[in-house]
GUTI-227484 format. One line per field, with one value per residue (C-alpha): x, y, z; residue number from 1. Coordinates in Angstrom, 2 decimals. Layout:
X	c(X, ...) .
Y	c(Y, ...) .
Z	c(Z, ...) .
num	c(NUM, ...) .
This chain:
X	c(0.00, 0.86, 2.30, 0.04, -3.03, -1.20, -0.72, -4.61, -5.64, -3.89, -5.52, -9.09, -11.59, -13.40, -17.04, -19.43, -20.64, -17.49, -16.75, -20.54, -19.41, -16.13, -18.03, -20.72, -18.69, -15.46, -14.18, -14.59, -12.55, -8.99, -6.99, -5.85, -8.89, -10.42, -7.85, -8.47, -12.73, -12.44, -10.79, -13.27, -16.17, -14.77, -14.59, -17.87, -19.89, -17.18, -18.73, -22.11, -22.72, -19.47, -20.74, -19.69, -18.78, -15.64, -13.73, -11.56, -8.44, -10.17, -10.62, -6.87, -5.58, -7.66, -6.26, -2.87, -3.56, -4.71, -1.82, 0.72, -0.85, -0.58, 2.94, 3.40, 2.15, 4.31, 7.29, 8.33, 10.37, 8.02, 6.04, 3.77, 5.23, 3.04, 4.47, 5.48, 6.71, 8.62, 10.19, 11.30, 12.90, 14.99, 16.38, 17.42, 18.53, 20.60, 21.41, 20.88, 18.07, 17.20, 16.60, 19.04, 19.71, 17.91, 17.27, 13.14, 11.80, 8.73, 8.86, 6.68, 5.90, 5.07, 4.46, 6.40, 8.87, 12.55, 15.89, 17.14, 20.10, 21.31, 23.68, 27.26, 28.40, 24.30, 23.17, 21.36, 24.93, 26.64, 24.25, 24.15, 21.15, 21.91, 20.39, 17.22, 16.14, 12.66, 10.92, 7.70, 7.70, 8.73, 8.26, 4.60, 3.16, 3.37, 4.32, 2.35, 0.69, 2.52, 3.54, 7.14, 5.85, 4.12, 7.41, 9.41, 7.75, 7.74, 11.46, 12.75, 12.88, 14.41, 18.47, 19.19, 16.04, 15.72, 13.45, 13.31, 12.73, 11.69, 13.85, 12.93, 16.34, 16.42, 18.65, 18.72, 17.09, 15.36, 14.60, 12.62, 14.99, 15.12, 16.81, 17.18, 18.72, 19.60, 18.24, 21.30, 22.39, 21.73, 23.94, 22.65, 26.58, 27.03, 30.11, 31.16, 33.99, 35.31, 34.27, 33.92, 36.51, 36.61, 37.78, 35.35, 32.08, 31.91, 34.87, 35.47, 38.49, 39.19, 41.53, 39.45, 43.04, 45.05, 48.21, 47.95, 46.86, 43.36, 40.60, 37.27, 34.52, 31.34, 28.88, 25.28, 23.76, 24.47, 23.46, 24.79, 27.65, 29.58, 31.66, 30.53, 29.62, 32.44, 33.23, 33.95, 34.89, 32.69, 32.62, 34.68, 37.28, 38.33, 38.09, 40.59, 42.90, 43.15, 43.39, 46.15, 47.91, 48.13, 49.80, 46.44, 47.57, 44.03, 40.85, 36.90, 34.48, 31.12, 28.57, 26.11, 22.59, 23.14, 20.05, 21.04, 20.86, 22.21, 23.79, 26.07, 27.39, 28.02, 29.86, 31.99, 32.68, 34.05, 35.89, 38.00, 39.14, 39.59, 42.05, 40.12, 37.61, 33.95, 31.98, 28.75, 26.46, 22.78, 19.84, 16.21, 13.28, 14.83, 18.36, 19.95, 23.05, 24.89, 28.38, 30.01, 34.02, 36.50, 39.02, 43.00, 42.29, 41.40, 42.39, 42.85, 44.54, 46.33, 48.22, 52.38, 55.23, 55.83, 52.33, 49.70, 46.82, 43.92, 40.54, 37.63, 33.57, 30.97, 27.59, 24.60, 21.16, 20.17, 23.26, 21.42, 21.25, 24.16, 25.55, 26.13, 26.97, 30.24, 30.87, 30.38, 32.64, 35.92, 34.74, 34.94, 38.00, 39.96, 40.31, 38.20, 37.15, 33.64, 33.00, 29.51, 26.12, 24.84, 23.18, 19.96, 19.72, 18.23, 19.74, 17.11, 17.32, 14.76, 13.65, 11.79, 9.24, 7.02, 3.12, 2.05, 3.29, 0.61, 0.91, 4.11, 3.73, 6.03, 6.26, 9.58, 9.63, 11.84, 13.39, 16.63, 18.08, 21.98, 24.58, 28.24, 31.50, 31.40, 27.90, 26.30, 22.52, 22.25, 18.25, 16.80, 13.04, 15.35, 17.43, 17.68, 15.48, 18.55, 20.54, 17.80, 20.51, 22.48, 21.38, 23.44, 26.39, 28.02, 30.67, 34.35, 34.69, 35.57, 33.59, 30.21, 29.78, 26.38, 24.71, 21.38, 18.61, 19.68, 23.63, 21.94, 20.05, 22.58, 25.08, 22.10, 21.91, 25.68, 25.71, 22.76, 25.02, 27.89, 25.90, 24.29, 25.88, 25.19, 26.04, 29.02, 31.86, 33.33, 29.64, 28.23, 31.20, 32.96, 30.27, 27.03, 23.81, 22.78, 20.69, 20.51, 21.10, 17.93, 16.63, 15.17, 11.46, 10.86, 12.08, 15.60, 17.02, 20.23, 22.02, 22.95, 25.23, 27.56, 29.92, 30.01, 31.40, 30.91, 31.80, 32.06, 34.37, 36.62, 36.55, 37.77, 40.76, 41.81, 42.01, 43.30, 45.93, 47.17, 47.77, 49.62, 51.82, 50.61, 49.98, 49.86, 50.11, 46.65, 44.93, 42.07, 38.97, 37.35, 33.88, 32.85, 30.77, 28.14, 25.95, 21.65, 20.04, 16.54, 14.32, 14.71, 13.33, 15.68, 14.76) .
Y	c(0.00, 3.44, 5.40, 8.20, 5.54, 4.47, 7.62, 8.63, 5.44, 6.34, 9.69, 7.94, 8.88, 6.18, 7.58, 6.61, 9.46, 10.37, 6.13, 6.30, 9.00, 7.91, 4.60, 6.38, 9.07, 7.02, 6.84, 3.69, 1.09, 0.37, -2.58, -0.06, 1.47, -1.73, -2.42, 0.84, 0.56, -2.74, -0.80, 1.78, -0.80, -2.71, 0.85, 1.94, -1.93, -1.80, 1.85, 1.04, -2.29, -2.88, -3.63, 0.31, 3.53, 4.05, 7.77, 9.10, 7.10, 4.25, 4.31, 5.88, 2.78, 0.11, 2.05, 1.95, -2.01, -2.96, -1.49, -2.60, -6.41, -6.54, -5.96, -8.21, -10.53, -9.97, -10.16, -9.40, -6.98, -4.69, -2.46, 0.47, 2.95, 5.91, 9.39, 7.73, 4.41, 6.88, 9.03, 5.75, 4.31, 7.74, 7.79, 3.96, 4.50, 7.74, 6.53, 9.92, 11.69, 15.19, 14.22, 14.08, 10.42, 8.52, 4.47, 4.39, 2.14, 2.34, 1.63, -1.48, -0.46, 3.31, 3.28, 6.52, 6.89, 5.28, 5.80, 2.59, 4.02, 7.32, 7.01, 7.83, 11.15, 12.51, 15.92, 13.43, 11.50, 14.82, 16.55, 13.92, 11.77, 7.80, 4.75, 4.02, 7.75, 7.89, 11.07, 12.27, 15.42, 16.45, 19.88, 20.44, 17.00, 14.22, 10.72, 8.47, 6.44, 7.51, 5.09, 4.86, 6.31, 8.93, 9.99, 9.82, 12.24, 14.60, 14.41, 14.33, 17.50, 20.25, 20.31, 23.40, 23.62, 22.51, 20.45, 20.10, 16.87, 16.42, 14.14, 11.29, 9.57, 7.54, 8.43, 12.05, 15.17, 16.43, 13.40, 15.67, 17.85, 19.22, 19.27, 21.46, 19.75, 20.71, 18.73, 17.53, 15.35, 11.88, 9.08, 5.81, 4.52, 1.53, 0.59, -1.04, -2.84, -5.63, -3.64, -0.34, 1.63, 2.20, 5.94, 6.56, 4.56, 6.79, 4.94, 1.55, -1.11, -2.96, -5.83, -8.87, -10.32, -7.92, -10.60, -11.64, -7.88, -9.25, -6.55, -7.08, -4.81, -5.14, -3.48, -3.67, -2.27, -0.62, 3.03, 6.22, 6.46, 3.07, 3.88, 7.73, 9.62, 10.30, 13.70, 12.50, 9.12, 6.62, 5.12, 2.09, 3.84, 5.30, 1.68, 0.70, 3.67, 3.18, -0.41, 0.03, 2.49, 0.28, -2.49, -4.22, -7.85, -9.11, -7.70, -9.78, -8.44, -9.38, -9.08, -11.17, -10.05, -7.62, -6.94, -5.46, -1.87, 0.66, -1.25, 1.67, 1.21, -2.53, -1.80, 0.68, -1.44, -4.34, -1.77, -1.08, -4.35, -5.07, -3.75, -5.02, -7.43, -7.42, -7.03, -7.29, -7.03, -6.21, -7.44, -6.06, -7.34, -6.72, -8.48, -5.36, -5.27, -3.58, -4.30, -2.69, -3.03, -2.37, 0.07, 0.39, 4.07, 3.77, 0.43, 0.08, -2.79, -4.49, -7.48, -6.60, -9.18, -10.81, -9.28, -11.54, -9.57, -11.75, -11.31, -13.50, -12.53, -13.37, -14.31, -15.97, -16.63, -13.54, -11.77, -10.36, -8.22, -6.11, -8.09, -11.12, -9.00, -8.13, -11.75, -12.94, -10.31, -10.47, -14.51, -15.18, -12.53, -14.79, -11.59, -13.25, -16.47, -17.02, -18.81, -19.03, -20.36, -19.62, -16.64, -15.43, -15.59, -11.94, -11.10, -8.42, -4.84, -2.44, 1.51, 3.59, 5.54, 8.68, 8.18, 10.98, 14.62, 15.49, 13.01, 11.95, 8.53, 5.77, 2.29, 0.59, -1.95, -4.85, -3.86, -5.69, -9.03, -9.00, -11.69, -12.67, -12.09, -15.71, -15.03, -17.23, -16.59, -15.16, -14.75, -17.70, -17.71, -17.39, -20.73, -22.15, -24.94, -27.33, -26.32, -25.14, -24.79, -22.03, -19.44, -17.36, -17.46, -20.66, -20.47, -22.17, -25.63, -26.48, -23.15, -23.87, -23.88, -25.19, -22.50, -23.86, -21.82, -21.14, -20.09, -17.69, -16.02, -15.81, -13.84, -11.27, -10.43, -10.48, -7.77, -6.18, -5.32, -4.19, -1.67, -0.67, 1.90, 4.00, 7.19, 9.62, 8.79, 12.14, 13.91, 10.81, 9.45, 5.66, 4.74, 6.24, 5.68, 1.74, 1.37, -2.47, -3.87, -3.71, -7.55, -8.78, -10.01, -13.73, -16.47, -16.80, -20.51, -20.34, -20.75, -17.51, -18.23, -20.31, -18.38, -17.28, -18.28, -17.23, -20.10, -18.26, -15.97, -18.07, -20.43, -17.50, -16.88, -20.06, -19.86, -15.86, -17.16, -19.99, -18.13, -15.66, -18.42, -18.43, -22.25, -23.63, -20.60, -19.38, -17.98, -19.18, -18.53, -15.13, -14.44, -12.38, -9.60, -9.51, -7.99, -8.98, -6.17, -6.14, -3.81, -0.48, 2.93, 5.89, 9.75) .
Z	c(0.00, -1.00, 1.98, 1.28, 1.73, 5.00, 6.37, 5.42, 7.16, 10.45, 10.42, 9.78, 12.69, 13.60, 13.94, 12.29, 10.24, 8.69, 8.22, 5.98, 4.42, 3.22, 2.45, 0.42, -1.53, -2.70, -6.28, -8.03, -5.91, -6.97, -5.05, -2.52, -2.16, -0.97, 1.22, 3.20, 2.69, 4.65, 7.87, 7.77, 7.30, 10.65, 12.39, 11.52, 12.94, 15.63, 16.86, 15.98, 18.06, 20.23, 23.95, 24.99, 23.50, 22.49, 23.47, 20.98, 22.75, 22.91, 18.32, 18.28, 20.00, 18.20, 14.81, 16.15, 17.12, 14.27, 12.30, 14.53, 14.45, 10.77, 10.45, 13.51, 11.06, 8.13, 10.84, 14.46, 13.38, 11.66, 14.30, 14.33, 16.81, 18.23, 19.64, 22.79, 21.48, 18.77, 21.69, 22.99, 20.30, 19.38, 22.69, 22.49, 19.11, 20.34, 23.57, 25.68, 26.58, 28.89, 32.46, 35.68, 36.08, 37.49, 37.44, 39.29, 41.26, 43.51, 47.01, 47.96, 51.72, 51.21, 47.36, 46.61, 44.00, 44.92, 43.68, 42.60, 42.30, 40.56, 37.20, 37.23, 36.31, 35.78, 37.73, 40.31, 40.93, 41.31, 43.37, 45.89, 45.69, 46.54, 46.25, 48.47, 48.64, 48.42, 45.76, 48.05, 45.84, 42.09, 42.29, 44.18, 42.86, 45.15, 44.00, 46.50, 44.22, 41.34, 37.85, 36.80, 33.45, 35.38, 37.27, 34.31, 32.57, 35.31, 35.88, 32.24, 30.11, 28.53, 28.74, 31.17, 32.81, 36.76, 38.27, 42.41, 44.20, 47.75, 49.18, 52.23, 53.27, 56.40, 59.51, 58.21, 60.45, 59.34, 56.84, 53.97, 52.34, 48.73, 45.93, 42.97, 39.51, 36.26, 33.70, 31.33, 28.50, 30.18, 28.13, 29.11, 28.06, 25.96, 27.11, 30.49, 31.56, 33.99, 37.50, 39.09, 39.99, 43.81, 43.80, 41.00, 39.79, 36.88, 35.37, 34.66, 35.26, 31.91, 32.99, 34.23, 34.34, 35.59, 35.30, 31.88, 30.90, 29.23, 29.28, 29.20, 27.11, 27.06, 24.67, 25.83, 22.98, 19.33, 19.81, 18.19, 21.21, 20.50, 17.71, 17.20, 14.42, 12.04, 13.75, 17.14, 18.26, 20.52, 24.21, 22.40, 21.00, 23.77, 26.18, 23.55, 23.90, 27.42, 27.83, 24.74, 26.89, 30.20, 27.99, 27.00, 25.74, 24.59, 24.50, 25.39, 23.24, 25.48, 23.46, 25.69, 26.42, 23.23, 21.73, 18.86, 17.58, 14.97, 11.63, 11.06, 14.09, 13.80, 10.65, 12.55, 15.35, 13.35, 10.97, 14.28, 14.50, 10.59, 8.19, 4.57, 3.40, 3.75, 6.84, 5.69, 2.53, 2.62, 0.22, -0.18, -2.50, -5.43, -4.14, -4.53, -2.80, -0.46, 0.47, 4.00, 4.08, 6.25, 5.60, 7.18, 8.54, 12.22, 12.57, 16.49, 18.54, 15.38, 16.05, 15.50, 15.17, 18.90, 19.55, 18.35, 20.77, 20.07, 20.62, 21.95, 21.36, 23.90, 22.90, 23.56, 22.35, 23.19, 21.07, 17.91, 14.93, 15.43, 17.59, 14.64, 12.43, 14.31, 15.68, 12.19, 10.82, 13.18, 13.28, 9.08, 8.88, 12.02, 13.84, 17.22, 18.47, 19.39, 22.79, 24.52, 22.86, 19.27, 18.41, 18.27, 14.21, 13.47, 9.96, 9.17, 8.86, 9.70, 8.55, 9.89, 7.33, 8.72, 8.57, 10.26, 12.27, 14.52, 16.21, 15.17, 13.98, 12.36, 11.13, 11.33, 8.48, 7.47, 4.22, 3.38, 4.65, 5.64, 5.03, 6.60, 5.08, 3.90, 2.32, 4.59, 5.76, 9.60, 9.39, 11.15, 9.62, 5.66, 6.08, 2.98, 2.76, 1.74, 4.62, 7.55, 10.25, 8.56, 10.87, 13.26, 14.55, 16.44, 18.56, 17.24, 16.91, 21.08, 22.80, 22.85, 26.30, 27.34, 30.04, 32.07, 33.09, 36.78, 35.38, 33.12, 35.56, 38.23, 35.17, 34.54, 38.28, 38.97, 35.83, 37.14, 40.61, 38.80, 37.42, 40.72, 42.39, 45.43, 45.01, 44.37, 46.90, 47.27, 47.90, 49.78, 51.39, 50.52, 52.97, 51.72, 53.75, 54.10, 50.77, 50.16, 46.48, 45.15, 45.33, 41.84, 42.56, 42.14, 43.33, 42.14, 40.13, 41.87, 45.24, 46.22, 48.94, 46.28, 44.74, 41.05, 38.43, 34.81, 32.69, 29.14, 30.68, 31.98, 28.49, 26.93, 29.69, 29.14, 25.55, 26.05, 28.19, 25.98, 22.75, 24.97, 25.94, 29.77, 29.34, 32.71, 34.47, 34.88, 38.01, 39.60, 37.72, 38.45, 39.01, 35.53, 34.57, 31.23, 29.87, 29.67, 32.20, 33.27, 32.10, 33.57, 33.34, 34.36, 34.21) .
num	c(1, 2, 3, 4, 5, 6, 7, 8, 9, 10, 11, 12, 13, 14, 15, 16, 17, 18, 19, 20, 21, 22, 23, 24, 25, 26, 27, 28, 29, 30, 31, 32, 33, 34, 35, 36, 37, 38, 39, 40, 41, 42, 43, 44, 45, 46, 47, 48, 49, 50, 51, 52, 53, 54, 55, 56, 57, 58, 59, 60, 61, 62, 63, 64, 65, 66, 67, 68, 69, 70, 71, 72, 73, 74, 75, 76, 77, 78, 79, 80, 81, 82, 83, 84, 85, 86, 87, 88, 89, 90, 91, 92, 93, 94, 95, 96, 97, 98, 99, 100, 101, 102, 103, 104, 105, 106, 107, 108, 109, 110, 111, 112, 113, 114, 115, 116, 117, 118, 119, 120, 121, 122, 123, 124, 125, 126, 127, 128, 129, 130, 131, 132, 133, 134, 135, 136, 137, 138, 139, 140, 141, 142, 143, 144, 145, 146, 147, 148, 149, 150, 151, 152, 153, 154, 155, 156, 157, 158, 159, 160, 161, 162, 163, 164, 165, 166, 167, 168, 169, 170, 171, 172, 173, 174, 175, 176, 177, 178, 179, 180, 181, 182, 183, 184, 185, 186, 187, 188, 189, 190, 191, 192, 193, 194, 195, 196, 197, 198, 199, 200, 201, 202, 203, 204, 205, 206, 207, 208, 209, 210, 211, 212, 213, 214, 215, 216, 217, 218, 219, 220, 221, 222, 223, 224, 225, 226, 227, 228, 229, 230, 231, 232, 233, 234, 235, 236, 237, 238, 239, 240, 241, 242, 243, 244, 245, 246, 247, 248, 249, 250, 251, 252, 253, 254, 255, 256, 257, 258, 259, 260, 261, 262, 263, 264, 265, 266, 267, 268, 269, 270, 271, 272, 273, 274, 275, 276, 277, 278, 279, 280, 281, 282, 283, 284, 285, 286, 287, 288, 289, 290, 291, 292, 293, 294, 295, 296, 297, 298, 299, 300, 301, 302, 303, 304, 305, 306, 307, 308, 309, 310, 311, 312, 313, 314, 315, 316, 317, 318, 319, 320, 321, 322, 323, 324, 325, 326, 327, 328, 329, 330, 331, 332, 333, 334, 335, 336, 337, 338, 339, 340, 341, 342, 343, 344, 345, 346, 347, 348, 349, 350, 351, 352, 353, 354, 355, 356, 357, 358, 359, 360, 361, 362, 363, 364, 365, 366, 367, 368, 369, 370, 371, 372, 373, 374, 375, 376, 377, 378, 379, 380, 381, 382, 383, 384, 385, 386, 387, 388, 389, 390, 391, 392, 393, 394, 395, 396, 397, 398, 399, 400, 401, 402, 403, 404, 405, 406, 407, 408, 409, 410, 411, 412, 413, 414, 415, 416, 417, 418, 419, 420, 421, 422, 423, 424, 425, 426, 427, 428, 429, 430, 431, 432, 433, 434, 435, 436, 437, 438, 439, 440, 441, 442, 443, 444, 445, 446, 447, 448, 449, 450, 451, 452, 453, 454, 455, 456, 457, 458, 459, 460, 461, 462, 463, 464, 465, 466, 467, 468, 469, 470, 471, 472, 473, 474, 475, 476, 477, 478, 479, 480, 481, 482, 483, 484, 485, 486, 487, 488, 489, 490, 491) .
């Protein structure tokens, strides 16, 4: 269907009247035409007979349904996003937004708004609030009672303008206080390392091997601050640059939990690690396509003679779309070995086409299909029907490493708590008020009194550590970091 049909159809009211009188003074029906009658038709009997009247919201939203199911159907990937959905997937896609920094909760016991905890280098983390403050107040509205959605729109906003919270903190006297904050670039940063640094939570310590000098990076998703824009260089860069600097012998790529994300960026990404060759080609309906190469400009951690500085790539079933089409790149090219579980098996690329300005409106659509350096498939659903398990990315031959349920879930909450923090040390104190890690509800697989261990990480130290000739003389294995978070909603 025509976009401008598309766009018309979105903007259809759903009363009756005007659905009769589309009905009864259309031009002589074309293919598209038909298409579009049959909404209206549905609309009309809908809000002539359905059991109660329907507001205005109530027809927006089964419009916006009924788009969004249809191009469910044609496949997951294509959606119908709506001015708040849209909002939502800019700021993923750019990775920052205009609040003060913030990660909400709500407390169960009083039901006001909680600080989870606040996020590193943010105008909440610098002006002192911690983790476990409770928000009675944003500015004169109380948020007893108050939705996470609710709150977040209250406490995001305009770059440079302030917004004052009334604090409640426990122990304190008296215990409401307030505070006034700037509202600033928030970066919700794509790029973490091994741990925290102590003396500042705001930075990260690469070397989950401090002996062998084998950093560890992860990436938790592919948005506009990974690799940067062309004019200014990206959160990954500059992990490189520093780990190269402190004598950085080999570098994880953990790529776990990754979602996904920008293709640019995945292109950009892999072009750091490659001097030539392909990285990956795209095809649309027409099998069109579009090749992505690497180029020897920007190249960063090369290997050098007596230097071999390999690299090993994290993933799991949940490592998609971007995420394959770097491990499939530095995997085809030799540049990385691949150690973990096979991956998810999204080789489909998405655009986003505008339907309608007031209210903003888009669909994202599937448009092209991409393929490996080797030219082999990556989309799960487009196997080829002679070969139906060419799909993703495996892991080398010898690091698969089988994960169950209750290991999985114990590595998303030990990389939840790394990225907890409690406040800013030199505000706060190294001992900020008690605030207790936030538990995760549910009852949890795993024994948490055993100790962790991430098997994936410590497949690829062993490996790490043999090609840089440390055979035998590895240290015990150490409890690793990566990268799946739940769900959360920060202001």
């Amino acid at each position: 269907m025509p976009l401008r049909n598309l766009a018309w159809l979105i903007a259809v009211p759903a009363a009756v009247a005007l659905a009769l009188a589309l009905s009864y003074s259309a031009p002589p029906p074309d293919k598209d035409y038909r298409l579009v009658r049959q909404i209206v038709d549905v609309l009309a009997v809908v809000d002539e007979n359905y059991v109660r009247e329907l507001n205005d919201d109530d027809r927006q939203k089964l419009i916006e349904d009924m788009i969004d199911g249809g191009l469910h159907q044609l496949d997951p990937h294509s959606e119908y996003l709506n001015e708040k959905q849209l909002k939502e997937f800019e700021t993923a896609s750019e990775g920052a937004f205009g609040g003060v920094g913030i990660v909400l909760g709500i407390d169960a016991d009083t039901k006001f708004l909680k600080v989870e905890h606040p996020m590193p280098g943010t105008p909440a983390y610098d002006g002192g609030v911690v983790a476990g403050d409770l928000i009675v107040k944003v500015g004169s509205t109380s948020t007893e009672g108050i939705t996470i959605e609710q709150a977040r729109k209250l406490i995001t906003g305009e770059v440079g303008s302030n917004v004052t919270l009334t604090i409640r903190r426990a122990g304190r006297n008296p215990t409401d206080f307030d505070v006034v904050l700037t509202r600033g670039r928030v970066e919700i940063h794509p790029v973490a390392g091994a741990t925290r640094r102590t003396d500042d939570p705001a930075k990260w310590e690469w070397f989950v091997d401090p002996q062998f000098k084998i950093a560890l990076i992860r990436i938790r998703t592919f948005s506009e601050l990974v690799a940067g824009d062309g004019k200014a260089g990206g959160e990954l860069q500059a992990a490189i640059a520093e780990i190269e600097q402190a004598g950085g012998r080999a570098i994880i790529l953990d790529l776990r939990g990754n979602l996904g994300g920008l293709l640019d960026q995945a292109v950009k990404v892999s072009d750091l690690f490659l001097t030539e060759g392909k990285i990956v080609s795209t095809r649309d309906r027409r099998n069109s396509e579009r090749v992505f190469s690497a180029k020897a400009d920007g190249t960063m951690f090369v290997p050098k003679p007596g230097e071999p500085r390999p690299i090993a790539i994290l993933v799991d079933g949940q490592s998609a779309s971007a995420s394959e089409i770097v491990t499939a790149a530095l995997q085809d090219h030799n540049r990385a070995i691949v150690v973990g579980g096979r991956t998810y098996g999204k080789g489909s690329v998405q655009r986003t086409f505008e339907v309608s300005k007031d209210p903003a409106a888009k669909i994202k659509l599937t448009v092209e299909t991409y393929w490996r350096p080797s030219g082999q498939n990556i989309d799960r659903p487009r196997a080829p029907k002679g070969n139906p398990d060419e799909w993703g990315v495996k892991p080398n031959a010898g690091f698969d490493v089988p994960v169950s349920d209750a290991e999985y879930e114990r590595w998303a909450d030990e990389t939840w708590r790394l990225d907890w923090v409690a406040g800013n040390p030199s505000i706060v104190g190294m001992n900020p008020p008690k605030a207790p890690f936030p538990k995760r509800p549910g009852k949890r697989l795993y024994d948490a009194s055993q100790p962790y261990e991430d098997k994936v990480l410590n497949r690829a130290l062993q490996h790490l550590r043999k090609e840089l000739g440390g055979v035998g003389a590895a240290p015990a294995p150490i409890p690793g970091p990566a990268g799946a978070l739940p769900t959360r909603i920060a202001a």
